[in-house]
C-alpha positions in Angstrom: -5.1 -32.5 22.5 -1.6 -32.3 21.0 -2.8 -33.3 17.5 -5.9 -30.8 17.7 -3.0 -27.7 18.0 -1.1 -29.4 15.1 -3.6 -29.4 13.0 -4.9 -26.0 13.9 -1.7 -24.6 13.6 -1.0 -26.0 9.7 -4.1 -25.3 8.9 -3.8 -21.5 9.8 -0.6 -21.5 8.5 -1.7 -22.7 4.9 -4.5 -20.3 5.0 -1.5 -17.3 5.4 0.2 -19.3 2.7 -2.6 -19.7 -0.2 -4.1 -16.1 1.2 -0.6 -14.9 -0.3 -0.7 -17.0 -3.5 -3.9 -15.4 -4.7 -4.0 -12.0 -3.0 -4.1 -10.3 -6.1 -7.6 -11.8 -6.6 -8.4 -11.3 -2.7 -8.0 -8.0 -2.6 -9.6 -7.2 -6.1 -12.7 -9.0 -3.9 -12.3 -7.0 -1.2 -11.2 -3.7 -2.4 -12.7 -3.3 -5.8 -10.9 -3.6 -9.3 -9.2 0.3 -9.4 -7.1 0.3 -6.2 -5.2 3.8 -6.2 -2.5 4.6 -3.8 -1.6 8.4 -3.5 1.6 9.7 -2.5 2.5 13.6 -1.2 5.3 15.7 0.4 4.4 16.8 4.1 3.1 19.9 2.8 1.1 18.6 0.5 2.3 20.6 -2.5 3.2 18.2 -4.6 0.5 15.1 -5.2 0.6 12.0 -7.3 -1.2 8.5 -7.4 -0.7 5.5 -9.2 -3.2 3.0 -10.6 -2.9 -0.4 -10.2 -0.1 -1.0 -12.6 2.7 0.4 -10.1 6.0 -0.4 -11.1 6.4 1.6 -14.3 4.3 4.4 -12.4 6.8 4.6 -9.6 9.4 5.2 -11.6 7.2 7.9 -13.3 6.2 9.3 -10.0 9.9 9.8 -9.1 10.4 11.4 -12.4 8.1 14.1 -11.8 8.7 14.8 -8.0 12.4 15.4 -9.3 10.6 17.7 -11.8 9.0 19.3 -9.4 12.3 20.0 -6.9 13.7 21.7 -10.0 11.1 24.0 -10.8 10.5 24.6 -6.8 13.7 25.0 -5.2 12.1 25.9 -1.8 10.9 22.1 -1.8 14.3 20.7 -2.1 14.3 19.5 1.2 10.9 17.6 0.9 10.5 13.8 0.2 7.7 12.0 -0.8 5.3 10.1 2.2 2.4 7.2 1.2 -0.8 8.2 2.3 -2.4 5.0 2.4 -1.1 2.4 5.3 -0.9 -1.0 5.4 -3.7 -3.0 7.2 -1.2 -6.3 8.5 -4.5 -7.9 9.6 -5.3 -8.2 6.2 -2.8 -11.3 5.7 -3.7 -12.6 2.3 -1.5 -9.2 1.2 1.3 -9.5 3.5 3.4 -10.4 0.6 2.9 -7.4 -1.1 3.6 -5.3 1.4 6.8 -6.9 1.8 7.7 -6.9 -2.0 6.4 -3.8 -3.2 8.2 -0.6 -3.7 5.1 1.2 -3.0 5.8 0.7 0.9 9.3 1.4 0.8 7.8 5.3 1.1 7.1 6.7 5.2 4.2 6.9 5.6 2.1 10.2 6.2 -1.0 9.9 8.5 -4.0 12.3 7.2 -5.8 12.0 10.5 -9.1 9.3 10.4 -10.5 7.6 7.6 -13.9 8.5 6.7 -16.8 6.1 7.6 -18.6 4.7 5.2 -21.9 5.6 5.4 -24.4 2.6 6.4 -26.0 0.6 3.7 
């Protein structure tokens, strides 16, 4: 009984492992090829979202928020929130959430996600 737990319990723990290893592929399968994760201040005045590519875009992204808190000085106090939120039952991309400075943002809820419709 002892062994059966074991084995159970390696086995889960290299499916975390490899699920992290190729979660780039994993969630291209399960989320499609363009994955686009928008960002906006609490008001929602100012809007940006960046493509796949991410880490020369979040630097961009920053560039032109502080573009936009000089031109709109009554925003000075806003910051920038995520608008998508991370899904920890999806494991294979736990190490992404952990590495990437996309999720270093709050995050801003935008009430339900919409249902897909039935296929």
């Amino acid at each position: 009984m002892k062994q059966t737990w074991k084995y159970s319990l390696i086995a889960i723990l290299a499916l975390v492992a490899l699920g992290n290893v190729f979660s780039a592929y994993i969630r291209v399968l399960t989320e499609g090829p363009g994955i686009i994760y928008t960002f906006e201040t609490q008001s929602a005045a100012f809007q940006y979202a960046i493509g796949p590519e991410q880490e020369p875009e979040i630097a961009r992204m920053e560039r032109e928020f502080e573009k936009y808190l000089r031109l709109n000085p009554e925003g000075s106090g806003q910051r920038l929130y995520r608008t998508f939120r991370a899904k920890p039952w999806k494991f294979w991309n736990w190490y992404h959430y952990l590495t990437s400075d996309l999720y270093d943002y709050p995050y801003k809820d935008l009430g339900p996600e919409p249902r897909k419709p039935p296929r």
